[in-house]
ROROTOR-553235 format. One record per residue (C-alpha): residue in three letters; residue number from 1; x, y, z. Coordinates in pm, 1 decimal, padded with zeros to 6 digits. Example, Ala and Ser with C-alpha at 12.3 -4.5 7.8 and 13.67 -1.06 7.14 Angstrom:
residues 2
<code:ala pos:1 X:01230.0 Y:-00450.0 Z:00780.0>
<code:ser pos:2 X:01367.0 Y:-00106.0 Z:00714.0>
END
This chain:
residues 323
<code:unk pos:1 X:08156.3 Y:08634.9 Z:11534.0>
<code:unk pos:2 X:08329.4 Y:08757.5 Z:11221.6>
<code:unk pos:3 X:08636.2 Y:08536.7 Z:11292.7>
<code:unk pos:4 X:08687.2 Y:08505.4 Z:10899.5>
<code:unk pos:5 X:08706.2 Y:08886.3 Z:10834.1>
<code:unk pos:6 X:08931.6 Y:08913.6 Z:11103.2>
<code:unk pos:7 X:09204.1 Y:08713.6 Z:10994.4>
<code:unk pos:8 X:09150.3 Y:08849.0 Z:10622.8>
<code:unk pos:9 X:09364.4 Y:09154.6 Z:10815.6>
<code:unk pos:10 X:09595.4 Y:08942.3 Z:11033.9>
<code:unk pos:11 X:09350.5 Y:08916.4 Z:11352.0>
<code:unk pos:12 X:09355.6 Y:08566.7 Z:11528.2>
<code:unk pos:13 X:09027.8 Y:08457.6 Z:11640.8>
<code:unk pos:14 X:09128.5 Y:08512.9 Z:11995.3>
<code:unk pos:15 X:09209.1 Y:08868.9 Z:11964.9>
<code:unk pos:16 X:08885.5 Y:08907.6 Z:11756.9>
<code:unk pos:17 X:08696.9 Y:08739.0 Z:12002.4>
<code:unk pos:18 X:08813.2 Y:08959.8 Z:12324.1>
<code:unk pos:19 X:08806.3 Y:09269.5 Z:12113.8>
<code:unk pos:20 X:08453.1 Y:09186.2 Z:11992.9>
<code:unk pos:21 X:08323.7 Y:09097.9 Z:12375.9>
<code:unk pos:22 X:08491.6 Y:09442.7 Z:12462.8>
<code:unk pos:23 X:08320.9 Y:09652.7 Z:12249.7>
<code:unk pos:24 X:07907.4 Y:09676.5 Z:12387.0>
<code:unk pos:25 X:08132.4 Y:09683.5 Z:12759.7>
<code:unk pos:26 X:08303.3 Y:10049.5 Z:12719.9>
<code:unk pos:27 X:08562.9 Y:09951.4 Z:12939.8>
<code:unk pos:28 X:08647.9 Y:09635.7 Z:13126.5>
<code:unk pos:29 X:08922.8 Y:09450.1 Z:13343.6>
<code:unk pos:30 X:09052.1 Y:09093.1 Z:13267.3>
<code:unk pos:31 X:08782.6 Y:08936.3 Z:13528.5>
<code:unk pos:32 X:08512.1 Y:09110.4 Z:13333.1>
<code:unk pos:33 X:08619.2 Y:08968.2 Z:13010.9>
<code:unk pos:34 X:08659.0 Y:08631.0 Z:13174.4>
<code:unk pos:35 X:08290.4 Y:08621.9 Z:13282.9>
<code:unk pos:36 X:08186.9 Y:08770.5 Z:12928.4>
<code:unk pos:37 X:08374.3 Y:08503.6 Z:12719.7>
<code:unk pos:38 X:08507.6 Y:08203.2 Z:12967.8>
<code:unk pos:39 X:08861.4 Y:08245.0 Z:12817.3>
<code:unk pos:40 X:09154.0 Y:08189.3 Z:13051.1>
<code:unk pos:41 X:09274.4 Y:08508.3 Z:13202.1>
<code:unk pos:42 X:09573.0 Y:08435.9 Z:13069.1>
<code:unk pos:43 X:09476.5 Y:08396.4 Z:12730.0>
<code:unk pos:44 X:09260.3 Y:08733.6 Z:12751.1>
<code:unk pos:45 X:09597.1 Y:08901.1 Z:12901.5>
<code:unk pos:46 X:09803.5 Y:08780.8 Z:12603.7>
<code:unk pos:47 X:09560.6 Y:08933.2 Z:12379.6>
<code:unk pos:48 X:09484.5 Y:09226.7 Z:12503.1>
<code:unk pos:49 X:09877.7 Y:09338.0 Z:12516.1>
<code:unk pos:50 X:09862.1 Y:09239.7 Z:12130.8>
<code:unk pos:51 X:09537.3 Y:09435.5 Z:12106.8>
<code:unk pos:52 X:09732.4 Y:09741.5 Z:12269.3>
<code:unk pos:53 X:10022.5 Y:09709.5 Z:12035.9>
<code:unk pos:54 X:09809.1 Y:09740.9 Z:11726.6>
<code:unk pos:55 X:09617.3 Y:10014.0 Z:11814.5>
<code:unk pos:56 X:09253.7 Y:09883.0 Z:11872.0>
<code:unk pos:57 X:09269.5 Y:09887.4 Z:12264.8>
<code:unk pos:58 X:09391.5 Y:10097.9 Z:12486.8>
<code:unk pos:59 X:09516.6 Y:10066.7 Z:12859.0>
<code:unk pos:60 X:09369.9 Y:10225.4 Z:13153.2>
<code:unk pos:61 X:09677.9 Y:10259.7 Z:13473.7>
<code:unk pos:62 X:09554.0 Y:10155.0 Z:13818.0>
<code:unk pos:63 X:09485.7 Y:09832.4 Z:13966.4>
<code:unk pos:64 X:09302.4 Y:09676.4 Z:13775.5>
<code:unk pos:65 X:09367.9 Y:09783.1 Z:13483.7>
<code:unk pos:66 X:09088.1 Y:09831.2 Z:13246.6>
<code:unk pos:67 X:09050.5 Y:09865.7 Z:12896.9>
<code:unk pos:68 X:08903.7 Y:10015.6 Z:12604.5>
<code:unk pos:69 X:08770.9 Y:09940.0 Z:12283.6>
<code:unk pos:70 X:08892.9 Y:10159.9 Z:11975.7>
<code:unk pos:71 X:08503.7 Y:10218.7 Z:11770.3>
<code:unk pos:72 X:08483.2 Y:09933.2 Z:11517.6>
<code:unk pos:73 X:08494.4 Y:10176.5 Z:11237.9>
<code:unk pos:74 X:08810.5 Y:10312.0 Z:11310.6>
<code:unk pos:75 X:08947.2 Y:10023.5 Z:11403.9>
<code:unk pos:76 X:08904.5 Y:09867.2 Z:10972.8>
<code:unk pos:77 X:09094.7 Y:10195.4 Z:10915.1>
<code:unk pos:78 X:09372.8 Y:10143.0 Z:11107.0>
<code:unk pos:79 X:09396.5 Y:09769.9 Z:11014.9>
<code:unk pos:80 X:09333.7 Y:09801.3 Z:10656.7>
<code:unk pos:81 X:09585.7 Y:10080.7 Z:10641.9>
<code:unk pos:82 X:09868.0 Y:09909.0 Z:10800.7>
<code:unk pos:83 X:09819.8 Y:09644.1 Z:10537.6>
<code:unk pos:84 X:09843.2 Y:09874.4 Z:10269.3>
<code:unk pos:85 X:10157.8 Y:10003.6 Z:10417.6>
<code:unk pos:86 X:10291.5 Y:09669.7 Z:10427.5>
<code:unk pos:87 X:10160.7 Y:09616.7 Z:10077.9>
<code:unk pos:88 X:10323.5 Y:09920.2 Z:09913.9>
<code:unk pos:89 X:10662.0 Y:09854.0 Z:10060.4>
<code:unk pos:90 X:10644.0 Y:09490.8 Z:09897.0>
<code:unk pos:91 X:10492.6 Y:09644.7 Z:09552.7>
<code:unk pos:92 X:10786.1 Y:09927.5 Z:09595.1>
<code:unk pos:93 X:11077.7 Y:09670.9 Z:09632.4>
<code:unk pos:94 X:10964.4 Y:09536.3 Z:09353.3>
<code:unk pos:95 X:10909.0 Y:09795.5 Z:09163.7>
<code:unk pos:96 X:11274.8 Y:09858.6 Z:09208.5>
<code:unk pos:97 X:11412.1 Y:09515.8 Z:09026.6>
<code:unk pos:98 X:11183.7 Y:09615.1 Z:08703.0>
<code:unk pos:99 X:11545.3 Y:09747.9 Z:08523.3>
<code:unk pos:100 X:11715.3 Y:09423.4 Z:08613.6>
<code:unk pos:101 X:11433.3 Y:09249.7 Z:08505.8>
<code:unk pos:102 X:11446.6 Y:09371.9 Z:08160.5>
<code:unk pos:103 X:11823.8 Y:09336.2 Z:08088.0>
<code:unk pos:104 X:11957.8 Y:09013.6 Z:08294.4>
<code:unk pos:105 X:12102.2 Y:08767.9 Z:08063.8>
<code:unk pos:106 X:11989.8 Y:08482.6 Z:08318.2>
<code:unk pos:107 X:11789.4 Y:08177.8 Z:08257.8>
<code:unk pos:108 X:11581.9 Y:08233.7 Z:08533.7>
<code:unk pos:109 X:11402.2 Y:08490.8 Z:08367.7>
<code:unk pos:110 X:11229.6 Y:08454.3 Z:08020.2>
<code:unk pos:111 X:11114.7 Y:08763.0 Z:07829.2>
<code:unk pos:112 X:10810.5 Y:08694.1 Z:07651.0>
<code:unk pos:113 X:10639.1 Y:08922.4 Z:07367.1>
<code:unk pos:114 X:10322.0 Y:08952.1 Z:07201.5>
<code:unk pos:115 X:09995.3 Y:08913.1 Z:07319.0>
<code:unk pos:116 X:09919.7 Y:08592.1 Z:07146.5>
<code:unk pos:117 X:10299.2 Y:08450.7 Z:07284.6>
<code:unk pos:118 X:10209.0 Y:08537.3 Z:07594.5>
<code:unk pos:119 X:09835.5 Y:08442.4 Z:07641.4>
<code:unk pos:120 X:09991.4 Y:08090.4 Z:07530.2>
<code:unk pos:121 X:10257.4 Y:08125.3 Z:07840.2>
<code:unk pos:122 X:09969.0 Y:08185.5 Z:08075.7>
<code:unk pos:123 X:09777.4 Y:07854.0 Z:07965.2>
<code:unk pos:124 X:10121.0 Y:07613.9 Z:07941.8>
<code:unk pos:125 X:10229.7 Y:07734.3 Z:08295.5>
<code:unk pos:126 X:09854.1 Y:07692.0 Z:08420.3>
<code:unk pos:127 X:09911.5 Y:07333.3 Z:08312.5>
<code:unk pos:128 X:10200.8 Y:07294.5 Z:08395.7>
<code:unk pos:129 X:10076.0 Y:07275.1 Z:08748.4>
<code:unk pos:130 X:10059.6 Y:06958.1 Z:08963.9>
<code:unk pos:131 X:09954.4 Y:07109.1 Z:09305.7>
<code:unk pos:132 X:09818.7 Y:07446.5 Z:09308.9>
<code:unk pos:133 X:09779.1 Y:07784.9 Z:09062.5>
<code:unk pos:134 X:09808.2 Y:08125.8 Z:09226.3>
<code:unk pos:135 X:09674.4 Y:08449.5 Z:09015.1>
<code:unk pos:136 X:09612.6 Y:08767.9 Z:09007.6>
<code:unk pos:137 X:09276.1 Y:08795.4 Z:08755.8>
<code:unk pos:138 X:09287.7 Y:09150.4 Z:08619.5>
<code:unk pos:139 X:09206.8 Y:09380.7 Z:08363.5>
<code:unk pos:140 X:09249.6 Y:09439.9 Z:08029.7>
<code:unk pos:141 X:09314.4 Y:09117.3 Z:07921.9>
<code:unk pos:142 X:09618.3 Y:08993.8 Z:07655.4>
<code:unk pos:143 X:09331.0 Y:08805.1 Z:07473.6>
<code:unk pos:144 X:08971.2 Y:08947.1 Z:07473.4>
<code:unk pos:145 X:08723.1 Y:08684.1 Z:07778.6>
<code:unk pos:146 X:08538.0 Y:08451.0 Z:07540.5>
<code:unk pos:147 X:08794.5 Y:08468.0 Z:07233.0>
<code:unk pos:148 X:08900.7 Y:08101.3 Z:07332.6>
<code:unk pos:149 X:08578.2 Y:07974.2 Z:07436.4>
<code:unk pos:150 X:08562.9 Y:08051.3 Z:07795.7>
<code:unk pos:151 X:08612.2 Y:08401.2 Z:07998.9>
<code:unk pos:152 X:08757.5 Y:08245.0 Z:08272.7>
<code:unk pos:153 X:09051.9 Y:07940.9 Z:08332.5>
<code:unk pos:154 X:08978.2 Y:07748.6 Z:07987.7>
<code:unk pos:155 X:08788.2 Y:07404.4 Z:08016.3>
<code:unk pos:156 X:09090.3 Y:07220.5 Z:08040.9>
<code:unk pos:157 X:09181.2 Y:07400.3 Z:08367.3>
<code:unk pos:158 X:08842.3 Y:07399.5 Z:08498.9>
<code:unk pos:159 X:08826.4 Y:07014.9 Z:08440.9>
<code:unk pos:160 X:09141.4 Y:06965.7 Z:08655.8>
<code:unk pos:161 X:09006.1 Y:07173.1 Z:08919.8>
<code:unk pos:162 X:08679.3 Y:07023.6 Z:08945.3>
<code:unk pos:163 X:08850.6 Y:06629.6 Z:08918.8>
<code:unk pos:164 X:09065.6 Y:06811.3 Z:09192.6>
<code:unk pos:165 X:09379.3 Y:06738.7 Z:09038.5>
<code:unk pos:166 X:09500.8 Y:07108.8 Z:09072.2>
<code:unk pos:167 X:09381.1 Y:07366.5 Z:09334.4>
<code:unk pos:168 X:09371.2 Y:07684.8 Z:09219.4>
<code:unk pos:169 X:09354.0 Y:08016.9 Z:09433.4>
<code:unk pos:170 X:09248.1 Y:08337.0 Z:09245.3>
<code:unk pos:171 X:09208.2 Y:08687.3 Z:09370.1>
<code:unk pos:172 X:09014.4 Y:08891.1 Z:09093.3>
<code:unk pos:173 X:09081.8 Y:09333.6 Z:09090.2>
<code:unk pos:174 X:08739.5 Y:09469.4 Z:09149.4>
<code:unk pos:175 X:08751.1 Y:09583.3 Z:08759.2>
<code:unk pos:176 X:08735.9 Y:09250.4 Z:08682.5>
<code:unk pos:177 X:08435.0 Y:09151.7 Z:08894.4>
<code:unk pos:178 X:08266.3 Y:09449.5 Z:08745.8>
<code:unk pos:179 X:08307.7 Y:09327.6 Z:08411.0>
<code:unk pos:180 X:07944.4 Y:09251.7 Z:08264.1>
<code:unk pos:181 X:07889.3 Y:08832.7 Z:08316.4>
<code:unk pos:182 X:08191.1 Y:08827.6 Z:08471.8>
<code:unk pos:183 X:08061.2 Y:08730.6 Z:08845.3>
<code:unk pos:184 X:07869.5 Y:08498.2 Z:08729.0>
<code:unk pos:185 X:08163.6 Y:08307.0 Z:08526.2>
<code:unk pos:186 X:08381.4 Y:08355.9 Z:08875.0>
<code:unk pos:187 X:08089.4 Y:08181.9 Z:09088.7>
<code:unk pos:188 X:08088.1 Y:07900.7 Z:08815.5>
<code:unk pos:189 X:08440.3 Y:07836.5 Z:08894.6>
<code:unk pos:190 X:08426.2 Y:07920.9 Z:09234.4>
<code:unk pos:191 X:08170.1 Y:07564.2 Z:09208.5>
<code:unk pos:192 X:08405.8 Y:07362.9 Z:09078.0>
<code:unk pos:193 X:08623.3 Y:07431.9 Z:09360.9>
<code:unk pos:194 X:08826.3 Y:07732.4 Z:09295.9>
<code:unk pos:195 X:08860.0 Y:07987.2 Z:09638.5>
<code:unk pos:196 X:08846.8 Y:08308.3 Z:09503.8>
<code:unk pos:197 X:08865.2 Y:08647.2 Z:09696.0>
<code:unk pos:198 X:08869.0 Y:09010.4 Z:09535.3>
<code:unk pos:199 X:09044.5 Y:09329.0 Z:09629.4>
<code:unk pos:200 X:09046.7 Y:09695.2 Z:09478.5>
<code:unk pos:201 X:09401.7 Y:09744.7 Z:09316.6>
<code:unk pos:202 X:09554.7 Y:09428.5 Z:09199.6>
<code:unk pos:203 X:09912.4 Y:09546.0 Z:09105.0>
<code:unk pos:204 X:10010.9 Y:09275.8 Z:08822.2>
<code:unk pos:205 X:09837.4 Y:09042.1 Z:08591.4>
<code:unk pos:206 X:09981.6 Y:08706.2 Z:08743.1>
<code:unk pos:207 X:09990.7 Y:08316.5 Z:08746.2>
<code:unk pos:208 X:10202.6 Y:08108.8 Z:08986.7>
<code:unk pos:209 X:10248.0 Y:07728.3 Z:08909.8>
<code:unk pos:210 X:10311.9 Y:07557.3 Z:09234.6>
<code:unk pos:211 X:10626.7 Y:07704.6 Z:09301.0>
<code:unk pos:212 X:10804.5 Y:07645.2 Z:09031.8>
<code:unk pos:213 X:10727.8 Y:07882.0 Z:08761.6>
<code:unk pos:214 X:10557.0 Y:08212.7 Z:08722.3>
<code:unk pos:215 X:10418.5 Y:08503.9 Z:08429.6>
<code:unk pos:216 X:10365.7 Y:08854.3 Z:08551.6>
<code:unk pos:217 X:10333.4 Y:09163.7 Z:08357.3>
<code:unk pos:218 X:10271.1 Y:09508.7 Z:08498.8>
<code:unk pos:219 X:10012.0 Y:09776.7 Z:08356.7>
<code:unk pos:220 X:10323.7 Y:09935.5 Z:08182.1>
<code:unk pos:221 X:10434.5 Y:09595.9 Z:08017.8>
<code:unk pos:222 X:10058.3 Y:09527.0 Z:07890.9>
<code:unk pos:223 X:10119.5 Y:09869.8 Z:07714.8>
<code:unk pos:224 X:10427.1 Y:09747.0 Z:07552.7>
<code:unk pos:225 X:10258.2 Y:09367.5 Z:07470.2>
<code:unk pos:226 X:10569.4 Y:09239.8 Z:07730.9>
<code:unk pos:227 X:10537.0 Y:08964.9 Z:08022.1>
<code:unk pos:228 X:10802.2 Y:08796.7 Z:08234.2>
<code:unk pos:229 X:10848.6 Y:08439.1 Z:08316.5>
<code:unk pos:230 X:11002.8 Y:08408.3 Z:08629.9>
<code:unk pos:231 X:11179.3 Y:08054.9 Z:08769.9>
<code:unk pos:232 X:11312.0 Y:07915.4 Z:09062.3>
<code:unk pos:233 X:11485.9 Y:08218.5 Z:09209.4>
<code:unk pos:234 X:11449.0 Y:08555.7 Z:09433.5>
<code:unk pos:235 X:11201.8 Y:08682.5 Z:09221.4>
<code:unk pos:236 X:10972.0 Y:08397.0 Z:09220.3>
<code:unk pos:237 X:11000.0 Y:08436.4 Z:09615.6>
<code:unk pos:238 X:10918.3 Y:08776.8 Z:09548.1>
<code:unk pos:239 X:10617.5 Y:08719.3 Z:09320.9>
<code:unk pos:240 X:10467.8 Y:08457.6 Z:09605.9>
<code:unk pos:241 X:10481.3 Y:08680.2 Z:09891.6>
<code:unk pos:242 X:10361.1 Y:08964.8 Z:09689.5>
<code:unk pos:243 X:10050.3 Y:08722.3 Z:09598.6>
<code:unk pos:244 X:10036.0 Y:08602.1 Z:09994.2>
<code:unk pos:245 X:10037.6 Y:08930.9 Z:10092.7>
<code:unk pos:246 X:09755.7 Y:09050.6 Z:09823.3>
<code:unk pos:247 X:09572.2 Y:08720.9 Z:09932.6>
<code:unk pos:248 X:09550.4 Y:08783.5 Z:10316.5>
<code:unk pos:249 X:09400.5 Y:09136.0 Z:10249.7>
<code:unk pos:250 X:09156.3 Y:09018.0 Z:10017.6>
<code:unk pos:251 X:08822.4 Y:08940.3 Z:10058.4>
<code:unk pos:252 X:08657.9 Y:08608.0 Z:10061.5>
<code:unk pos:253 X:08416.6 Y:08523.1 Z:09760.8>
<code:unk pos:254 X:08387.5 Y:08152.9 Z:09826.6>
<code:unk pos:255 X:08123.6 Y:08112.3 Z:10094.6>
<code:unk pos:256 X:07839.2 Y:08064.0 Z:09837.2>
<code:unk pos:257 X:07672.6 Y:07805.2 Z:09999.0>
<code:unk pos:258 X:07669.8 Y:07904.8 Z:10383.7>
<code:unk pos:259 X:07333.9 Y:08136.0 Z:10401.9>
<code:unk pos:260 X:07144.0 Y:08253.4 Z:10693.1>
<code:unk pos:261 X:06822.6 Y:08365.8 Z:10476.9>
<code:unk pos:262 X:06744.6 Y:08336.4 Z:10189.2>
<code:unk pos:263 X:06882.3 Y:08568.0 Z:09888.5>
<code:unk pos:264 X:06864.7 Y:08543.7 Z:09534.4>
<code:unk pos:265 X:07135.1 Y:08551.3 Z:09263.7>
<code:unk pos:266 X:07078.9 Y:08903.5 Z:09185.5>
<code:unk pos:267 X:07132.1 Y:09008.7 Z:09551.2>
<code:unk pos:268 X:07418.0 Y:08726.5 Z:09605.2>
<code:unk pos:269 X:07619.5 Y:08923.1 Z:09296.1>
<code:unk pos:270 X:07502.5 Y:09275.0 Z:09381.8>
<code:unk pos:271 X:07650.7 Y:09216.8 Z:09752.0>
<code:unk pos:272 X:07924.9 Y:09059.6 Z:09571.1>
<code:unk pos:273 X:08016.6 Y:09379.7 Z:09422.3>
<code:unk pos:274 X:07917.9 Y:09624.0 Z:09734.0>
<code:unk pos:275 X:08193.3 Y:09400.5 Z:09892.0>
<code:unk pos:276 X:08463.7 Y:09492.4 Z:09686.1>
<code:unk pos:277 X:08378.5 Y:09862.2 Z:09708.0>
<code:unk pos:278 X:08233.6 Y:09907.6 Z:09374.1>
<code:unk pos:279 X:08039.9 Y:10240.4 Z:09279.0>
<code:unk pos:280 X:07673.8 Y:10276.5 Z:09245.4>
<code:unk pos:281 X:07786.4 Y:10367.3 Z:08797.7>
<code:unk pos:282 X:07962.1 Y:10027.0 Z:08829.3>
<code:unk pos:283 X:07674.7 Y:09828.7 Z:08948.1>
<code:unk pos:284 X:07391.1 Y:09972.2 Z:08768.0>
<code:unk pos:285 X:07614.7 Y:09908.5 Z:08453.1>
<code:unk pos:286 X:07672.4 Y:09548.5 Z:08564.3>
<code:unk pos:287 X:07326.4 Y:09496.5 Z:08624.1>
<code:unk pos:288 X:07204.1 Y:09724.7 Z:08334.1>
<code:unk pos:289 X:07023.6 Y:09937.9 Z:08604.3>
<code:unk pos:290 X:06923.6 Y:10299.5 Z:08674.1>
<code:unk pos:291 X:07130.0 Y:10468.9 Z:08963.7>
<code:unk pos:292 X:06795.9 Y:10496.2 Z:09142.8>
<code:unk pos:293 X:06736.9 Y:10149.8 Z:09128.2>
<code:unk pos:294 X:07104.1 Y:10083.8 Z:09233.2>
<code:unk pos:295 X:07058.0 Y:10320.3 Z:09530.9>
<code:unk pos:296 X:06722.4 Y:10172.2 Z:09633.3>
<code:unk pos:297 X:06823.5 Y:09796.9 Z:09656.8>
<code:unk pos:298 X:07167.5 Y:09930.3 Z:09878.8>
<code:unk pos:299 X:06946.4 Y:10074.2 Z:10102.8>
<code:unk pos:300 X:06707.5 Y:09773.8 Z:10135.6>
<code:unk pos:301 X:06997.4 Y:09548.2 Z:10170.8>
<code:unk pos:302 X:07167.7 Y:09791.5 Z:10422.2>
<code:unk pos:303 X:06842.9 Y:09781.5 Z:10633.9>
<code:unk pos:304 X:06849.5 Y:09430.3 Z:10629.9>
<code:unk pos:305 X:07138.4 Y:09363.3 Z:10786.9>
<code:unk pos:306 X:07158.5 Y:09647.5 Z:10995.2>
<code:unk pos:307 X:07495.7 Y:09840.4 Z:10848.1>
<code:unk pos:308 X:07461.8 Y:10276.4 Z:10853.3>
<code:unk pos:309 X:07715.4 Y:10257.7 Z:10546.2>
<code:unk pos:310 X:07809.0 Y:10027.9 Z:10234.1>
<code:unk pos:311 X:08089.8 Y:09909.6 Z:10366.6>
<code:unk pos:312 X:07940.0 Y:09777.1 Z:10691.2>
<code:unk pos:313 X:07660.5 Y:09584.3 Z:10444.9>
<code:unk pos:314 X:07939.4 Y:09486.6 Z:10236.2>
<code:unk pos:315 X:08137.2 Y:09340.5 Z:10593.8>
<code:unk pos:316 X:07857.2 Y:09163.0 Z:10708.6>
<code:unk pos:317 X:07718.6 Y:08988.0 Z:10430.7>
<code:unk pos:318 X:08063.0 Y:08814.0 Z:10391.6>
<code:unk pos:319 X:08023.9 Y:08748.2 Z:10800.4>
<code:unk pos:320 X:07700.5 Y:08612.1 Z:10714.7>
<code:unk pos:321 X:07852.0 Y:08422.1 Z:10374.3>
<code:unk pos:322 X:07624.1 Y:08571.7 Z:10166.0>
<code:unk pos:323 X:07940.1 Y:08590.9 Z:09921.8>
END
């Protein structure tokens, strides 16, 4: 089972696992579960009740009671909605200390300008690390991928990650997977022991040193060649649930080497891609393809594993880790 993708939405493996068993059953009681997946009935009652109260089963009255099964594909839309929500509330808050942000006199906050100034402030508070380095990867960049040798984390940072000094955690915007050779520099890093997951929508360009020290900047500052240092304060808190949050929603990219047939690199980055919801345009360009030729390998891939739309193909090849 898809435990995984569950909990990329806030699903424990229980509740997966009884909703799952539900599903081919159309409705059930306790006992029936029981049989189907030798939990303890109390265990299946516990998550059933949480399965009620988010929406994804519903409650028959009578003695037994029975239940339901919301269809699978409604089911990702609820979830993934009520994440967003969630999401958007954070990214609103905020949104709503940007003023403060610019004009506090405090030395918890550092303005920083120019994009030179601040591509240098990403690297020193990358090193400055001595546990772990959150970010955000996203697009366009301060300083153009390959200008300094290296269109991911530098060599430096690479070499700590791969000695395992520093753990790094990474979750790329879908434009930046897109990016031509970009994949292929994420799965390089990805080998050296970086965990990497991707989501459409990354709100801020962003890199958190353990939890000491952090640089964002906002679409709007990148405009104005701005970025923001934050320290030890409510902000910082801020800027690591905001990445938690982003993080838990995200979907996994580092399951490279757990296959259960064999696919090729090309496949491995085009389901990559499909994953993150990318458009047929964006992968032909990444792969320098023809829209026909896009179209034809989604629908050999979907046939393989089974899925009536790209999302489902790009859902169970990260069950499968395929990416």
């Amino acid at each position: 089972m898809g435990c995984a993708v569950w909990e990329t939405v806030g699903i424990p493996a229980t509740e997966a696992q009884v909703y799952e068993a539900l599903i081919p059953q159309g409705m059930a009681t306790v006992d029936g579960l029981h049989r189907r997946t030798l939990l303890k009935p109390a265990r299946i009652t516990r998550a059933l009740t949480d399965l009620v109260g988010r929406g994804l089963v519903t409650k028959t009255p009578g003695r037994p009671a029975r239940y339901t099964a919301l269809a699978p594909s409604l089911a990702g839309s609820v979830l993934i909605a009520k994440r967003e929500y969630e999401l958007g509330k954070l990214q609103q808050y905020l949104n709503g200390l940007e003023e403060s942000l610019r004009t506090a006199p405090d030395e918890r906050l550092e303005v920083v300008e120019g994009a030179t100034r601040i591509y240098q402030a990403f690297v020193r508070i990358q090193r400055g690390a001595r546990s772990e380095v959150r970010a955000f990867d996203k697009p366009p960049y301060f300083v153009p991928p390959g200008e300094h040798g290296d269109d991911g984390p530098n060599l430096e940072e690479r070499r700590r990650l791969e000695e395992g000094r520093v753990g790094y955690r990474v979750v790329y915007d879908q434009e930046s997977v897109a990016l031509p050779g970009r994949l292929e520099n994420i799965w390089d890093g990805i080998r050296r022991g970086e965990r990497a997951r991707v989501v459409a929508g990354v709100p801020v360009k962003l890199v958190i040193s353990d939890r000491a020290e952090a640089i964002v900047s906002s679409p709007a500052d990148f405009e104005r060649g701005l970025a923001y240092v934050l320290r030890p304060s409510s902000l910082l808190d801020l800027a690591s649930g905001l990445f938690e949050a982003t993080w838990d929603r995200a979907l996994p990219l580092n399951r490279t080497g757990r296959t259960d047939a064999p696919i090729d690199d090309t496949d491995r980055q085009l389901l990559g891609l499909l994953a993150t919801g990318a458009t047929d345009e964006v992968i032909a360009r990444t792969f320098g393809w023809s829209i026909r030729t896009v179209q034809r390998h989604l629908h050999e891939i979907m046939h393989r594993v089974g899925a009536r739309t790209r999302f489902q193909a790009g859902m169970e090849a990260v069950r499968r880790g395929w990416v």
